[in-house]
MARSE-895558 format. One record per residue (C-alpha): residue in one letter; residue number from 1; x, y, z. Coordinates in steps of 0.02 Angstrom, whole numbers. Each point is the difference from the previous one (the first is absolute). Example, Ala and Ser with C-alpha at 12.3 -4.5 7.8 and 13.67 -1.06 7.14 Angstrom:
2
  rest   nr       X       Y       Z
     A    1     615    -225     390
     S    2      69     172     -33
// end
This chain:
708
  rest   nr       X       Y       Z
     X    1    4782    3918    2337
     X    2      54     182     -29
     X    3     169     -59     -76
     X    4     -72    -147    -117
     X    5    -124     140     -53
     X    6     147     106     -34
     X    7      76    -139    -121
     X    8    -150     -33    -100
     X    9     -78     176     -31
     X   10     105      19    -162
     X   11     -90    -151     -72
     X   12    -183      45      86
     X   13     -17     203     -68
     X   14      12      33    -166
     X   15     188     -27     -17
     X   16     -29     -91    -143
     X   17     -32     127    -117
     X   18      95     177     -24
     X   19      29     112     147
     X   20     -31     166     -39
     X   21     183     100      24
     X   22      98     154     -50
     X   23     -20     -24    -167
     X   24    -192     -32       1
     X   25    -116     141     -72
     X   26    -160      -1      58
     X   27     -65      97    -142
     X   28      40    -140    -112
     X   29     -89     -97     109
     X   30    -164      80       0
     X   31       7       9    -199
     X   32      37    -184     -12
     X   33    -202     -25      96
     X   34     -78    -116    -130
     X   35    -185     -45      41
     X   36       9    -152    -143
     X   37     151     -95      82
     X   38     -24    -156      85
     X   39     -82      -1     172
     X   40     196     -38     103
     X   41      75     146    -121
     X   42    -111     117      55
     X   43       5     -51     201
     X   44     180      -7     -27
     X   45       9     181     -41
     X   46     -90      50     142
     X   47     109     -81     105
     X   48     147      81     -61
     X   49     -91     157      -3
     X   50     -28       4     195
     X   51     211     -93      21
     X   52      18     181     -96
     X   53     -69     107     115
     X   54      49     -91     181
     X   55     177      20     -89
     X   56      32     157      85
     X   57    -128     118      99
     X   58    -142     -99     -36
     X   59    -118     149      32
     X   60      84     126    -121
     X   61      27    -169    -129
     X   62    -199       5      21
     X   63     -28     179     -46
     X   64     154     -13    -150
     X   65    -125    -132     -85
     X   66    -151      95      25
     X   67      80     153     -78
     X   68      45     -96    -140
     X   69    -159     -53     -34
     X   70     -78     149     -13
     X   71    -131      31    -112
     X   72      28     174     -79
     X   73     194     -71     -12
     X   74       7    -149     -49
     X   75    -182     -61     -81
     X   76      71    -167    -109
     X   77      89     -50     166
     X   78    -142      23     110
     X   79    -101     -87    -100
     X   80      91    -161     -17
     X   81       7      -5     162
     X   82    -186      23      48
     X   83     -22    -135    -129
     X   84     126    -122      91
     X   85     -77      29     168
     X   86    -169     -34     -71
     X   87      44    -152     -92
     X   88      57     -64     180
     X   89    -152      56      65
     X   90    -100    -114    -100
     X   91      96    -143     -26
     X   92      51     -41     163
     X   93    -125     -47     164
     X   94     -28     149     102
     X   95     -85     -93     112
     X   96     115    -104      46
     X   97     104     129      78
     X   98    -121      70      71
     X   99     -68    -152     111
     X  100     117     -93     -10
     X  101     169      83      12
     X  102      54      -4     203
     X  103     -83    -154      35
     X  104      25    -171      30
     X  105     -88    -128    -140
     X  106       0    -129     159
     X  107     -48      45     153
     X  108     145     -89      96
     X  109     147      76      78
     X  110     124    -136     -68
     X  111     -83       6    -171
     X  112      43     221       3
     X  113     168     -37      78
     X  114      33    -139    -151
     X  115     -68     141    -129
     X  116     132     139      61
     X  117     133    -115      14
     X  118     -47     -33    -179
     X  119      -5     175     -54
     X  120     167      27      65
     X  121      96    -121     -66
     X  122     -84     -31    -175
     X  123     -26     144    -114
     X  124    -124      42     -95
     X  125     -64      27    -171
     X  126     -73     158     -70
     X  127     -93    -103    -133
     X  128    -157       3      93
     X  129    -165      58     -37
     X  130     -37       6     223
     X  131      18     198      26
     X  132      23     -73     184
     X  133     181     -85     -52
     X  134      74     160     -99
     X  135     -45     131     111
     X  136     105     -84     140
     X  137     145      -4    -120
     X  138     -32     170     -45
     X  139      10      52     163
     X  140     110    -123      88
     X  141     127     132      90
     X  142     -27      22     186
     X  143       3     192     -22
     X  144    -129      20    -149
     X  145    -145      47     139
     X  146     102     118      88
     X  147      40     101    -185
     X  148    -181     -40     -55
     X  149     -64     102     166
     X  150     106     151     -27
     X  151     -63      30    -186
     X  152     -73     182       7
     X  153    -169      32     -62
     X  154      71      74    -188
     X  155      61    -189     -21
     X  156    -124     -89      53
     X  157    -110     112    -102
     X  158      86     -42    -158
     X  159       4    -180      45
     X  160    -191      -5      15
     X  161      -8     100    -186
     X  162      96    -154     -70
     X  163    -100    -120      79
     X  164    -184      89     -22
     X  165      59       2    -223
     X  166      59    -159       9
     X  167    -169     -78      70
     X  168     -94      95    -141
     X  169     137     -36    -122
     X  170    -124    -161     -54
     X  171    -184      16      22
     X  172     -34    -151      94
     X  173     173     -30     103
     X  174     -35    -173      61
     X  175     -37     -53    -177
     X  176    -184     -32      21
     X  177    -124     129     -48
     X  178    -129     -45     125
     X  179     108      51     123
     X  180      32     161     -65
     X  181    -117      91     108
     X  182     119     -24     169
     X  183     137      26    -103
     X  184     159     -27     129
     X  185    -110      -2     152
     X  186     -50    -172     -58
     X  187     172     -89      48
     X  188     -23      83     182
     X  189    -200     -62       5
     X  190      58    -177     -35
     X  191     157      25     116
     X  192    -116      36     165
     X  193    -120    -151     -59
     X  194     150    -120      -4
     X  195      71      71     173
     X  196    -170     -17      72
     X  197       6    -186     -55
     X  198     122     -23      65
     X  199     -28      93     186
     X  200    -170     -98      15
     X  201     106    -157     -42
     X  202      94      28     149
     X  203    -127      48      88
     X  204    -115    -138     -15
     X  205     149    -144      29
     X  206      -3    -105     134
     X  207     140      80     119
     X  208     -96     155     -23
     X  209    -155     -49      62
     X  210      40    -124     122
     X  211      92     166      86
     X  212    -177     120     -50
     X  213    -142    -110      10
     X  214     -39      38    -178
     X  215    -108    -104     -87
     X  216       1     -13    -187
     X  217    -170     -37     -16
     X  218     -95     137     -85
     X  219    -161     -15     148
     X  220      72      63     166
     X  221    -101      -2     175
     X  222      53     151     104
     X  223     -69     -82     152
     X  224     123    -132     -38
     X  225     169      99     -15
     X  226      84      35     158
     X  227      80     156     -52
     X  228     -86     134    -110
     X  229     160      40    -100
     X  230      20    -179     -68
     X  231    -147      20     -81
     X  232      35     188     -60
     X  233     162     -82     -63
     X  234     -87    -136     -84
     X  235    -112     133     -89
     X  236     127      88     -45
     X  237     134    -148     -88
     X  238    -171     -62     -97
     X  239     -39     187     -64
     X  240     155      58     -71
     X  241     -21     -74    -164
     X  242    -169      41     -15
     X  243      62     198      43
     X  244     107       4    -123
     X  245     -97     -69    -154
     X  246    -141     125      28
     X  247     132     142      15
     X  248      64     -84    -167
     X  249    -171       4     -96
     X  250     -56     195     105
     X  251     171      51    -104
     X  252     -51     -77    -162
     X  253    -175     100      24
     X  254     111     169      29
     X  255     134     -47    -153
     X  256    -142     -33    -132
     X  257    -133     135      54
     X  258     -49     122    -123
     X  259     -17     133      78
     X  260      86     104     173
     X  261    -175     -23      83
     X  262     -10    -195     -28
     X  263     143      -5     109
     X  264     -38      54     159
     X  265    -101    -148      68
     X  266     138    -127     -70
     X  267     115     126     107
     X  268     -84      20     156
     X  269     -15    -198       5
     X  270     181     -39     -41
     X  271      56     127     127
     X  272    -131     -89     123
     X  273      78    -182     -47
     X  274     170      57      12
     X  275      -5      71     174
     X  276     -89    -163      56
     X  277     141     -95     -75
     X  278     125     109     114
     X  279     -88     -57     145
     X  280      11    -173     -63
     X  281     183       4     -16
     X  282      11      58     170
     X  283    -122    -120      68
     X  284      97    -139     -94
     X  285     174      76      72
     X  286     -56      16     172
     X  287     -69    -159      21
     X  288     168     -87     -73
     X  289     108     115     123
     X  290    -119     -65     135
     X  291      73    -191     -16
     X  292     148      64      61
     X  293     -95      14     177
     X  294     -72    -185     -43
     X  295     189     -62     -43
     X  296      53      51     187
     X  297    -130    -133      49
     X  298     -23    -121    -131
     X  299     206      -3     -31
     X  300      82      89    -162
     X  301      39     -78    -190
     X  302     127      76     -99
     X  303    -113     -19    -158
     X  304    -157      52      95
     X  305      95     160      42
     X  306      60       1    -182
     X  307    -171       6     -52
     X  308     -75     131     104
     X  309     119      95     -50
     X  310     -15     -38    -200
     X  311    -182      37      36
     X  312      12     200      73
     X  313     130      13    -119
     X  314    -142     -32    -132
     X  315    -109      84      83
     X  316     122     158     -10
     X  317      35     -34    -198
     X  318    -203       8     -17
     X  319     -17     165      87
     X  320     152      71    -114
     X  321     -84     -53    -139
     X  322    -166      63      29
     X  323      83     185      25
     X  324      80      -4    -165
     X  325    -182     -43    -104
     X  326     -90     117     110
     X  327     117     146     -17
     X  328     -49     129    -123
     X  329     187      27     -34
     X  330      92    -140      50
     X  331     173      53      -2
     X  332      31      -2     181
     X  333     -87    -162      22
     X  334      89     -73    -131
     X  335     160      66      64
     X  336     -16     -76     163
     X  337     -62    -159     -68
     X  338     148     -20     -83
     X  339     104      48     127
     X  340     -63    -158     116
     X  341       5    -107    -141
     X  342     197      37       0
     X  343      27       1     184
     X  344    -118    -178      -5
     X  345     140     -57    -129
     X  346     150      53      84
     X  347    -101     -97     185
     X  348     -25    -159    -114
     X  349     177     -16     -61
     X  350      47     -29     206
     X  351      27    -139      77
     X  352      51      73     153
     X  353    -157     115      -7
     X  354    -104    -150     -20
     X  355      72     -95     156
     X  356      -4     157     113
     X  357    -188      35     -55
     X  358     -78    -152       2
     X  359      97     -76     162
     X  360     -10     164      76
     X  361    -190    -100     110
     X  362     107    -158      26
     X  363     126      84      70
     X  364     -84     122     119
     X  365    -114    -167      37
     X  366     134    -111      44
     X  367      67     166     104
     X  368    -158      47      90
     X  369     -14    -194      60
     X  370     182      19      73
     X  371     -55     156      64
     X  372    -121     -94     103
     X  373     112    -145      44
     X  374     158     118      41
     X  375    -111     118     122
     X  376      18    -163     138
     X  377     200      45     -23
     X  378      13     173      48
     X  379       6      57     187
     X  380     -49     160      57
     X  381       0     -18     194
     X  382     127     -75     136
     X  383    -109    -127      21
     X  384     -31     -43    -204
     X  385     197      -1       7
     X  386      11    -136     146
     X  387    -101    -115     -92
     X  388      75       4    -149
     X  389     171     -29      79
     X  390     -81    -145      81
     X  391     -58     -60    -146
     X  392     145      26    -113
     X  393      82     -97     155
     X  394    -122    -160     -31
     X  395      58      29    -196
     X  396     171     -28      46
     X  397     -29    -123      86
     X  398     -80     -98    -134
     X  399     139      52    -117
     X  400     139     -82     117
     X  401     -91    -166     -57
     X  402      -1      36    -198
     X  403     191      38      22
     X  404      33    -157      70
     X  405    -129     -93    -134
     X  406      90      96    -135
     X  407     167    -101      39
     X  408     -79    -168      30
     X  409     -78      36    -187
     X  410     173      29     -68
     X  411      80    -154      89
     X  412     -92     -97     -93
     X  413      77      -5    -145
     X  414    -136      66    -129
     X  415      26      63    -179
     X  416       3     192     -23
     X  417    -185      -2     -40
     X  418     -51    -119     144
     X  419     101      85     121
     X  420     -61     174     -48
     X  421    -170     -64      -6
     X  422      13     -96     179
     X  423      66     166      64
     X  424    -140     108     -77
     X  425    -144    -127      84
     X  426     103      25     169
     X  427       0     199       9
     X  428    -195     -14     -91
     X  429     -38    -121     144
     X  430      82     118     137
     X  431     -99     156     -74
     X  432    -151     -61      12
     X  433      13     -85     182
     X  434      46     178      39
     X  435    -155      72     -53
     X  436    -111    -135      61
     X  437      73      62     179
     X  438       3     158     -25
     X  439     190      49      -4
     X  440      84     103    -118
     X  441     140       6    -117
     X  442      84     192      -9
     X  443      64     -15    -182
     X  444    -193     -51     -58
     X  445     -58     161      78
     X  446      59     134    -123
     X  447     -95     -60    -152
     X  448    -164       3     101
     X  449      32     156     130
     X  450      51      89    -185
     X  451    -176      11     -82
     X  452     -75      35     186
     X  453     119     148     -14
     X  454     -56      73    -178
     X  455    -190     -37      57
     X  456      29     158     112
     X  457      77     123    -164
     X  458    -200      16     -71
     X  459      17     163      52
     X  460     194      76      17
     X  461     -46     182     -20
     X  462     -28      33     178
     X  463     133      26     114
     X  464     -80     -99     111
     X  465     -12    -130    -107
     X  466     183      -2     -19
     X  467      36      -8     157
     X  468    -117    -140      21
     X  469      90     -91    -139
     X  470     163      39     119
     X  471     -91     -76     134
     X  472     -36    -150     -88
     X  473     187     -24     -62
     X  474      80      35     180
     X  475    -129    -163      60
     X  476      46     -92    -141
     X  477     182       1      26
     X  478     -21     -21     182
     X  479    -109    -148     -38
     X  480     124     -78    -112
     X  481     142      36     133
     X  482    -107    -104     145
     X  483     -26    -150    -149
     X  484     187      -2     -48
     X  485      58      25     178
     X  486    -129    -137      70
     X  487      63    -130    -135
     X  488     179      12      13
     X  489     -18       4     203
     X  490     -73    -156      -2
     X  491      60     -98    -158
     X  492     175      11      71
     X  493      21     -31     166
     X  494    -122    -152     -39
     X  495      95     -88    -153
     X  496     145       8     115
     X  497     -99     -58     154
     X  498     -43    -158     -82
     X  499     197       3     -71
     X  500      57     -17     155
     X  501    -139    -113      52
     X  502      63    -131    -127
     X  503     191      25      49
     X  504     -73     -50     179
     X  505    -103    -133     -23
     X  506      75     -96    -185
     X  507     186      81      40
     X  508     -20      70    -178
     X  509     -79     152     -85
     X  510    -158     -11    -120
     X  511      95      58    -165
     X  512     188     -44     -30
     X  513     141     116      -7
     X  514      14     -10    -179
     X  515    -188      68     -38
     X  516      38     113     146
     X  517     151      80    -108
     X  518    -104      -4    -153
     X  519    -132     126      85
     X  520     138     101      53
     X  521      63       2    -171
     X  522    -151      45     -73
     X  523     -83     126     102
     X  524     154     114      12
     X  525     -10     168     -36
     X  526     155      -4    -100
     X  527     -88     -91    -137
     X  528    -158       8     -91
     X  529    -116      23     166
     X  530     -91     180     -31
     X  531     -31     -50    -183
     X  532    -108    -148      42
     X  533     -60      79     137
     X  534     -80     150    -107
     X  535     -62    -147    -100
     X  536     -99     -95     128
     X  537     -81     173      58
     X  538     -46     -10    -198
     X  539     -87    -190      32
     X  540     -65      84     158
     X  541    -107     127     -97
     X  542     -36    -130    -138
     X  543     -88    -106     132
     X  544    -106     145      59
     X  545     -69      31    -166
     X  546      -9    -203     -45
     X  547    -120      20     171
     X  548    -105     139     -52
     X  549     -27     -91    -175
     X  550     -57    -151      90
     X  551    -116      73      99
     X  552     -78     118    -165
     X  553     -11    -189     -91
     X  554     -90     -80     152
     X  555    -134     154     -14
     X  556      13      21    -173
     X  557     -36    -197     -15
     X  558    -141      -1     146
     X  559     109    -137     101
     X  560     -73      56     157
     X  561    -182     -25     -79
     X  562      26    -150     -83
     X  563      74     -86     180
     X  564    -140      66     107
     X  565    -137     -51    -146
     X  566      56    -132     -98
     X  567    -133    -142      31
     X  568     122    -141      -5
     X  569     133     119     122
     X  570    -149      31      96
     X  571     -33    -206      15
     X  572     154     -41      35
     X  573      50     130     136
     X  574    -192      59      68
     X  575     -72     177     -16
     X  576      85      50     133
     X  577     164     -31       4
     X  578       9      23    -190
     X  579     -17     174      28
     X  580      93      16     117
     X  581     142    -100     -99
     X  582     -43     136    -128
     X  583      33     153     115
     X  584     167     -72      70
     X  585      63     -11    -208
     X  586     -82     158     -28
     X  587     100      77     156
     X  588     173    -101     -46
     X  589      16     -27    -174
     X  590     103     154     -13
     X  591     121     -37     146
     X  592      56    -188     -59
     X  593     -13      65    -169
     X  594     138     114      63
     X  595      79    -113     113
     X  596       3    -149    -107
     X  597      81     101    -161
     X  598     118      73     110
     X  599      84    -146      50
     X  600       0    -102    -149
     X  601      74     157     -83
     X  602     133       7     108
     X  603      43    -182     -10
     X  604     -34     -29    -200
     X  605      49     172     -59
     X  606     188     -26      28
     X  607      22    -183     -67
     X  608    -106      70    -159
     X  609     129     160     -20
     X  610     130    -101      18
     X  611     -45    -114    -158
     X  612       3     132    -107
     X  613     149      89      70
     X  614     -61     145     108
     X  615      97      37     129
     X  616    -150      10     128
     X  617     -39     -75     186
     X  618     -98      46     156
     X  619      56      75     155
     X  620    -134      26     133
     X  621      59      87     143
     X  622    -104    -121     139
     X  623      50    -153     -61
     X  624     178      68     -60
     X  625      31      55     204
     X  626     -60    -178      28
     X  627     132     -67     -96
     X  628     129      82      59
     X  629     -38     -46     187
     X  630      -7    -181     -62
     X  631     162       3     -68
     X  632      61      95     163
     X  633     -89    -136      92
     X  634     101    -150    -106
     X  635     184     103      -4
     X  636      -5      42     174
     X  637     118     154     104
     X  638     107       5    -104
     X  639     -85      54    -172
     X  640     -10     152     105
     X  641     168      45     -33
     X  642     -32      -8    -205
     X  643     -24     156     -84
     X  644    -121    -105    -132
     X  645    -123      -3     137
     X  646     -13     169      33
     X  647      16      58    -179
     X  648    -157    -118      -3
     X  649     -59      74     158
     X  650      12     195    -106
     X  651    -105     -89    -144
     X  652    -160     -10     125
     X  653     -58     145      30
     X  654      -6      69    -182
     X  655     -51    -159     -56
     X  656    -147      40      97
     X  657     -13     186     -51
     X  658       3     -50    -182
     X  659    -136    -134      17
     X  660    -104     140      79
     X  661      37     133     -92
     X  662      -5    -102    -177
     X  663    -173     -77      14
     X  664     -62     182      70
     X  665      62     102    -101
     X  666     -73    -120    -172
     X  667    -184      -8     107
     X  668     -10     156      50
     X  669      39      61    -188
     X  670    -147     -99     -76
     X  671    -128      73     139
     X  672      69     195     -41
     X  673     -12     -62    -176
     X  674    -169     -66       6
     X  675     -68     148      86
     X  676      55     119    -117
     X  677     116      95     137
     X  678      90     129    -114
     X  679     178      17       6
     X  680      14     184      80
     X  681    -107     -81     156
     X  682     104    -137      20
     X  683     137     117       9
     X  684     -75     101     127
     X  685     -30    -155      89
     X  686     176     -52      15
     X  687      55     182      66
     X  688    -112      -7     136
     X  689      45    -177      59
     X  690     167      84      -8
     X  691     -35     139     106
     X  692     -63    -114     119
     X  693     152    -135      13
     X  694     111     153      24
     X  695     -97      74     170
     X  696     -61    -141      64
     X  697     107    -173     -50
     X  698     -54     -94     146
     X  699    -178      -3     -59
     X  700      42    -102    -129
     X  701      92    -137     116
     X  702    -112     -10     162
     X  703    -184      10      29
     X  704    -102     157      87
     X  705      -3       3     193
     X  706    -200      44     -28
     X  707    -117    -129     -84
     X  708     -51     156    -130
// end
């Protein structure tokens, strides 16, 4: 994405027109301000007024024009210029930009992502009369907020002259005399009443209240609510607009009183309606932070976290607003206004801002469920470690089977789809018999033991904390050593058991010799092993987050209620055992989502790279080791002599240490990720897990003698 936005930026900026360069005087510029030209002339100029001043030092470019505009200096110039600003001013909609700029017209994540995709690959016009569309191509550079924020207070101050003359350049500025009375605090009045809209919108839809128990009807029974703050928040969506069309009129009392003294009651009450509009805004905020809590239950939408954040956001612009028309001197106000407006514009222009916002819940859903699920796959006593050797034992046993089923599905003679298909159902099939009894797979354990492991870093400042994250590492890698070393001890010697069980009893081997030189061929180390290893750890993480989507869905969707109190569910299966059916899917859905997508990933994946040329395949280190003992099983003695064996022998071992560390390392990035671990922590992190490999290796291997 960064390179293809690299390749259209010429056509998307104002490339189009002339770039200011060496030869481009800026006094010539300024003089050439004409008020009368055409509306795109005169937002033309000011965009190559501000190309002029990012051409260098964009802060001394700044103070150059504003010397040059003097007053005392240079009246004619100054002048023209006022006159071109307020031209602008009036004939564009202030409004717009201030409402509206930021924020999505649909509230739908696909719908935003479609819009910025739009914006950077189309350009766009300055013939526009939507003060919204020109200032973000006025201020379309990723730097302009950093420049605009170190302008010292002599600029700004003779920024704010230009703009104060060129809102009393015309008597009424917005063209209507009826108006005139607000003069440019109208625009900002009709700004907060649109945003308002537009927050009780939200806050009144359906998601929403189905989260808040909020009620749109306008008669509310306290007795009724089960939580006080719904109905606070209720109040508080419903009175915004009201809140802000009194503080509207109270300033039309102040602007057209005749007198100093008439103004103090119009005062007092607009100061009174505008601090009960802050607490709106923060009623209104906190209540849409608070589905976040809700989402953890009731599963998590993209687009619902899209708009809870488009609504604080709002929220935010409103409160912005309302310090700029209550300030006596609104410089400062202004200034920072303008300064989120431009850091909002650079955030829009994203798309990577908008996935790693707005996925940011899904993720560190999807992680906390793994979190829950991996916990069962970390050891942290002798007798925690036992089990889970026996149980990666039972996995390996299971395993032995699929290895054998994966050859019967390829003697059959299947196209490339079939076959790849018929294999994925086999190792799907496998998976999930070994979670129904309770066995494990070691390469399935990083990408759940991962977000288990970044559900400890909520607090890394401590250095006990650290060393409890340390802790938690040294189990995990002694946990994956008992599933790896349980698997392969048993998937072995038991695919060449029933090898040499079938020599005995048919006088021939279960696979031929040629398959058996085709695995030898394939799975040596000599070749492309460790790359499709690496990749199947990739598949192995991708099922781990295919799980935790499943299981957000089946909450998000109410599955679990809909099976337990369905009426026809509920005839067909009984009360009871419909919920019960219900608790088993609520308890499972995540595991066979996992298991299932794992295994027809690692049958399909490989037949579909193949069609379109990538050079991609799977290499799991259980059923790899299984393989190769088949094949030893079918050659015989004497294959021991072949170095092909052993080269395929060597492949094993980092086979497995690349299906591990693959899939961990991608799972435990998205848990740090979504848990906002900063960099220098994880750093700090990764020195102490040193510390501790270097004095004491073997705690890392074998379990603790106590059952601490």
């Amino acid at each position: 994405m960064a390179v293809f936005s690299r390749l259209v930026r010429p056509f998307t900026r104002q490339a189009w027109w002339p770039r200011p360069g060496n030869g481009f005087d800026i006094e010539a510029l300024l003089d050439a301000a004409d008020a009368q030209a055409a509306p795109v002339h005169r937002h033309i100029w000011l965009i190559r007024l501000l190309d002029w001043v990012r051409r260098g030092e964009p802060v001394s470019g700044m103070q150059c024009v504003v010397r040059l505009l003097d007053a005392n200096a240079h009246p004619a110039r100054r002048e023209r210029v006022v006159a071109l600003l307020a031209a602008t001013w009036r004939d564009t909609d202030v409004a717009a930009l201030l409402a509206d700029f930021g924020f999505s017209p649909r509230a739908a994540f696909l719908n935003e992502l479609g819009e910025r995709l739009r914006g950077r690959m189309l350009p766009h016009s300055p013939d526009t009369t939507d003060l919204a569309v020109l200032f973000g191509m006025l201020f379309n550079d990723a730097d302009d907020a950093d420049w605009l924020a170190a302008l010292d207070a002599a600029t700004l101050d003779g920024i704010g002259a230009l703009w104060r003359e060129s809102l009393a350049h015309d008597a009424a500025p917005f063209g209507d005399p009826q108006r005139a009375p607000l003069g440019w605090r109208d625009a900002f009045y009709d700004a907060m009443l649109y945003l308002a809209t537009q927050v009780r919108a939200i806050g009144f839809s359906p998601a929403f209240r189905s989260r808040m128990g909020i009620s749109v009807s306008h008669d509310f029974d306290a007795d009724a609510s089960p939580n006080e703050g719904d109905a606070s928040a209720r109040a508080a969506f419903r009175q915004l607009t009201h809140v802000i069309e009194r503080m509207r009129d109270h300033a039309l009392a102040i602007a057209s009183a005749p007198s100093p003294e008439a103004t103090q009651a119009p005062t007092a009450a607009l100061l009174q309606e505008a601090q009960y509009l802050r607490v709106l805004l923060d009623t209104c905020a906190e209540a849409a932070h608070g589905l976040h809590g809700h989402l953890d239950t009731q599963g998590i939408s993209v687009n619902l976290v899209f708009q809870i954040d488009q609504l604080c956001e709002r929220c935010r612009r409103i409160a912005l607003l309302l310090d700029v028309v209550l300030a006596p001197q609104p410089g400062p106000a202004l200034h920072r206004l303008v300064l989120t407006l431009v850091a909002v514009g650079r955030d829009r222009r994203s798309v990577r801002a908008l996935f790693s916002q707005h996925t940011s819940q899904l993720a560190r859903r999807v992680a906390e469920r793994s979190a829950e699920t991996g916990e069962h796959y970390i050891t942290r006593s002798r007798d925690e470690y036992m089990n889970m050797l026996a149980r990666a034992s039972g996995g390996g046993a299971v395993l032995a089977g699929t290895t054998f089923m994966k050859f019967v599905v390829l003697s059959l003679g299947l196209s490339p789809f079939l076959a790849g298909f018929g294999a994925g159902v086999n190792y799907a099939v496998s998976f999930v018999l070994v979670q129904w009894l309770h066995f494990t797979v070691a390469t399935k354990q990083p990408a759940m033991t991962a977000p288990a492991m970044a559900a400890k870093l909520a607090d890394v400042h401590s250095d006990e904390a650290v060393e409890g994250f340390v802790d938690e590492v040294a189990h995990l890698l002694r946990s994956q050593m008992a599933g790896i070393v349980g698997n392969l001890m048993v998937v072995a010697p038991l695919v060449l058991g029933v090898q040499v069980l079938a020599w005995w009893v048919n006088g021939r081997p279960l696979i031929n010799a040629h398959e058996a030189h085709h695995v030898l061929e394939t799975l040596t180390l000599l070749g492309p092993t460790l790359w499709y290893a690496a990749f199947t750890g990739v598949l192995l993480f991708a099922s781990s987050i295919l799980a935790g989507w499943a299981e957000n869905a089946f909450v998000l969707h109410r599955l679990d209620s809909a099976l337990r109190f369905n009426p026809h569910i509920q005839a067909w299966l009984g009360e009871a055992r419909a919920a019960r059916w219900s608790a088993w899917w609520r308890e499972n859905v995540s595991g066979l989502a996992a298991n299932i997508s794992l295994g027809l990933m690692l049958g399909i994946v490989p037949v579909v790279a193949h069609f379109v040329g990538l050079p991609l395949d799977v290499r799991h280190v259980t059923l790899s080791t299984g393989q190769v003992a088949a094949a030893i099983g079918t050659l015989g003695w004497p294959v021991l002599h072949e170095p092909q064996l052993w080269w395929c022998v060597a492949a094993l071992p980092l086979t497995g240490v690349l299906n591990v560390g693959v899939s961990f390392t991608l799972a435990l990035r998205v848990a740090v990720r979504s848990r906002g671990v900063r960099v220098t922590d994880r750093a700090r992190l990764w020195r102490a897990v040193l510390r501790r490999l270097l004095r004491q290796p073997g705690s890392f291997l074998l379990p603790p003698r106590s059952a601490g």
